[in-house]
C-alpha positions in Angstrom: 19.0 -4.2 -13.2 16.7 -4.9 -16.2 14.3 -2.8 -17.9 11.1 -3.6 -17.4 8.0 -3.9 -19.8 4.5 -3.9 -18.0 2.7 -4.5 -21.3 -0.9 -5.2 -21.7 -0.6 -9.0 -22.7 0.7 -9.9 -19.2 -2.3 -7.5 -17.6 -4.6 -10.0 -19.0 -8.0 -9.4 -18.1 -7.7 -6.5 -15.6 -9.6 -3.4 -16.6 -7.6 -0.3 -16.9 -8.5 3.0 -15.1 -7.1 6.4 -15.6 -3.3 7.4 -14.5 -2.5 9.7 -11.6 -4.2 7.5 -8.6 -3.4 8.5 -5.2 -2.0 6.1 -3.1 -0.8 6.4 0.7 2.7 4.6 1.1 4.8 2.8 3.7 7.7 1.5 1.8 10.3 -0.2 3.8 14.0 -1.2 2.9 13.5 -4.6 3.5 10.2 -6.8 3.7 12.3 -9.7 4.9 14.7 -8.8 7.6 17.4 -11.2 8.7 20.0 -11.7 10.9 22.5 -10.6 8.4 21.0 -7.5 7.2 21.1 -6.1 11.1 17.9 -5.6 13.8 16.7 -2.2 12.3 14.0 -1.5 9.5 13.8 1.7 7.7 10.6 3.4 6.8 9.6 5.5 4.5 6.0 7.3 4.1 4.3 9.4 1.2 0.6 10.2 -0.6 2.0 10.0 -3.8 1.3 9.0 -7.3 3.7 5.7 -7.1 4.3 5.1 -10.9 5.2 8.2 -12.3 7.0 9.0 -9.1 5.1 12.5 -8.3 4.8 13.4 -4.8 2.4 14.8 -2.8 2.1 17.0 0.3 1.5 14.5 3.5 0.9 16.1 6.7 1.7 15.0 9.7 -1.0 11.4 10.0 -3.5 11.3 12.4 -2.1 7.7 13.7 0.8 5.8 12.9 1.6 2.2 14.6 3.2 -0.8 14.3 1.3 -4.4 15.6 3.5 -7.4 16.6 2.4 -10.9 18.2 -1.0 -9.0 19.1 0.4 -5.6 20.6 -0.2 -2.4 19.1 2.7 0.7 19.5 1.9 4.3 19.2 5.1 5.3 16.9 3.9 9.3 15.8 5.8 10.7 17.7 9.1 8.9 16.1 8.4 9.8 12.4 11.2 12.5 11.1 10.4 14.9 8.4 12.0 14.2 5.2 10.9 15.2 1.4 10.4 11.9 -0.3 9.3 12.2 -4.5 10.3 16.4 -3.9 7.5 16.8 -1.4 6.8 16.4 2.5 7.0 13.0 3.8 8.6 11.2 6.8 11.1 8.4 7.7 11.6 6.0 10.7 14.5 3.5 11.3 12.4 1.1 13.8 14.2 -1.5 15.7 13.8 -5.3 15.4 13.4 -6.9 18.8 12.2 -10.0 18.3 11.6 -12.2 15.3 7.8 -12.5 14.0 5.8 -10.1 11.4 5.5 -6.4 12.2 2.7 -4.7 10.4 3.0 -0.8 10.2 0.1 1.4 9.3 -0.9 5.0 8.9 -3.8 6.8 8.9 -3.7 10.3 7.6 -5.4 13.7 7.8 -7.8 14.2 5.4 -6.5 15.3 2.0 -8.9 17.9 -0.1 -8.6 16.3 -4.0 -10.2 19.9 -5.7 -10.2 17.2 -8.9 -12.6 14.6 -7.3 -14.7 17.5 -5.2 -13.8 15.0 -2.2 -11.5 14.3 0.9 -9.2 11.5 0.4 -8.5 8.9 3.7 -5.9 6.4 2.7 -5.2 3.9 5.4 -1.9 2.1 5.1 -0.5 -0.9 6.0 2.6 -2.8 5.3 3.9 -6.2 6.7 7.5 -6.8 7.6 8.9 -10.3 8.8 12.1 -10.3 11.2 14.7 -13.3 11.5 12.8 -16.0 9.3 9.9 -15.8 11.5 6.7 -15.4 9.4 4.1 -15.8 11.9 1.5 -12.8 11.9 1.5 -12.3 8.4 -2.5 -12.4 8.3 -2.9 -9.8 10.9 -5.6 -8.2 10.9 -5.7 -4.7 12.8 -9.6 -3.6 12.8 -9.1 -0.7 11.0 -12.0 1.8 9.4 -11.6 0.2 6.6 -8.0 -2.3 5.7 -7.0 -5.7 3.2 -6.4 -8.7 5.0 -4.0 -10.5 2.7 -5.6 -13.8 1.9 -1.7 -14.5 0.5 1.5 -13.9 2.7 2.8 -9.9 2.1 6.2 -11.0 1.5 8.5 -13.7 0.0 6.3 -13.4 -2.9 7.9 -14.1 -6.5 7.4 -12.1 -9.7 4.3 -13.7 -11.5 2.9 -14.8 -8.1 -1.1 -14.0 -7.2 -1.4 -11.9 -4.6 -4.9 -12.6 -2.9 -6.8 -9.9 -0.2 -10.2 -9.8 1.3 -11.5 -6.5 1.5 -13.0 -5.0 4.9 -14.8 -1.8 6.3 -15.8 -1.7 9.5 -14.9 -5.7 10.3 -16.9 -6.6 7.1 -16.1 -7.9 4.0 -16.9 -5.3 0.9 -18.6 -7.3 -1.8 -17.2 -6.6 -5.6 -15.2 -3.8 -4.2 -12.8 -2.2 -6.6 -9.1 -2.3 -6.2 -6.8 0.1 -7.6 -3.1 -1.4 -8.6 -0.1 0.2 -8.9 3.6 -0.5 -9.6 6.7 1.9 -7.5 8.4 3.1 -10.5 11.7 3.7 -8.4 14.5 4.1 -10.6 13.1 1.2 -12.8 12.3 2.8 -15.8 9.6 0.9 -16.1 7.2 1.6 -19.1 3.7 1.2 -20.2 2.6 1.1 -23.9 -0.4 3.6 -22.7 -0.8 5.6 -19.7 -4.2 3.8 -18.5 -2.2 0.6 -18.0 -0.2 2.9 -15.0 -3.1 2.0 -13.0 -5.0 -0.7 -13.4 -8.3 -1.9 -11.4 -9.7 -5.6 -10.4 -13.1 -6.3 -8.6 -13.4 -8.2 -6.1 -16.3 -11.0 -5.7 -19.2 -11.5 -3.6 -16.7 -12.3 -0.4 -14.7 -9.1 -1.0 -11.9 -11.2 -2.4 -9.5 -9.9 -5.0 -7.0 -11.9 -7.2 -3.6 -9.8 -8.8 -0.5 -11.5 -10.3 2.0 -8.8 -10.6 3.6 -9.0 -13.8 7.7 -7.8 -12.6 9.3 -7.6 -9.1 9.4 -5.0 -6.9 6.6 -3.0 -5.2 3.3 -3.1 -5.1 0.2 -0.9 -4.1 -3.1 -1.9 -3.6 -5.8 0.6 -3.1 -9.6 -0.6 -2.4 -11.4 2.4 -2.6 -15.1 3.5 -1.1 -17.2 6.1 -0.1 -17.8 6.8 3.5 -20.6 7.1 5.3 -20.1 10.4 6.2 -19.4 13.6 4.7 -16.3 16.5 5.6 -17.2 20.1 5.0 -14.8 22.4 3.0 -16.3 25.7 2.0 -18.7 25.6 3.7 -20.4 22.4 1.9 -20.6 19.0 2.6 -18.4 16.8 0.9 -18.1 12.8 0.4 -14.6 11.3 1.8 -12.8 8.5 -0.1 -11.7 5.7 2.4 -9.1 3.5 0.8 -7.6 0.4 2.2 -3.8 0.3 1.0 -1.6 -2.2 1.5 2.2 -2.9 -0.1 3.6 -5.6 -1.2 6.8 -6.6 -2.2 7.6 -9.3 -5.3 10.6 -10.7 -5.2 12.6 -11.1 -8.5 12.7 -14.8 -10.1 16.3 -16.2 -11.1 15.4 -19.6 -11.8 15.3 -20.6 -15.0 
């Protein structure tokens, strides 16, 4: 596999932020399952910091589901503990039925940052296709807060845009701002400084955000703002980050 350079030329105009973002994570094996790779998915989810591979402790989410062809299924109960980046995390190996997108999402507990004097609520969402069938890809689940993908989640090369509108509480969030980080997974991937690990875009006045990934592989993308409620700890009352993740997987180019 080739080393990979995310260097600040390709960034172009995105604005950097500092490293050590928190992103929730549902990383399957496959985004694109076909007949050949067998009728089963496996899943794997963490709060972690994505580039530098540093884990952190995910309890047991509040919700976790998958949507296909308009149905919703409760799969919590079906999530195995596992340690995934040397912290708790969980796994499922979810069967393929029938061909058509399957979106999977997670809502967590509440995580106290001390570093941020906040609670953290990541809600996660990744799309996986089965058997060439791509239909469902814009799903959109009605979550607190969630990116619709304004550009299919999968079958997307390196260099590609990746668009997303995004939403809290059915609305569109105007100039939002949306974290972006790369899975360092055994990539070696490097960055000439550490604010290029994470870098932020804005979205515009429709809540719309633009992001060509700059290498293949995965993808996190974090839209982060403050609810409109608070979470005591301590006895004080303190503001909750929502943040609308979704993954996405960029496919490597061998063209010429």
């Amino acid at each position: 596999m080739k080393r990979r350079i995310l260097s600040a030329a390709l960034a172009g105009s995105v604005a950097a932020t500092p490293a050590l973002a928190h992103y929730g994570m549902i990383i399957p094996n496959d985004p694109m399952i076909s007949q050949e790779d067998g009728r089963t998915v496996s899943l794997t989810m963490s709060f972690s910091h994505p580039f530098e591979m540093d884990g952190m402790m995910l309890d047991r989410p509040e919700a976790f589901t998958v949507t296909h062809d308009g149905s919703t299924t409760d799969l919590l109960g079906d999530l195995q503990d596992a340690t995934v980046m040397d912290d708790q995390g969980y796994t499922l190996d979810f069967a393929l039925e029938r061909p058509g997108t399957y979106v999977f999402a997670m809502e967590p507990k509440p995580y106290w940052e001390p570093a941020e004097d906040a609670f953290i609520i990541h809600y996660t969402k990744t799309y996986v296709t089965a058997y060439g069938d791509d239909e469902g890809w814009d799903a959109e689940l009605g979550l607190k807060t969630e990116i619709v993908p304004l550009s299919k989640p999968f079958g997307l090369w390196e260099r590609n845009v990746f668009q997303g509108i995004v939403k809290m509480d059915g609305e569109a969030v105007p100039y939002a701002e949306v974290e972006v980080e790369f899975l360092n997974d055994g990539t070696n991937a490097t960055v000439p400084d550490e604010l290029m690990i994470t870098q932020t875009v804005k979205a515009d006045a429709n809540g719309v955000f633009t992001y060509a990934a700059p290498s293949y592989g995965w993808w996190g993308f974090a839209a982060l703002n403050t609810a409109d409620y608070t979470l005591p700890q301590d006895g004080e009352d303190k503001a909750v980050e929502l943040g609308a993740v979704i993954w996405v997987h960029f496919e490597e180019w061998t063209g010429q």
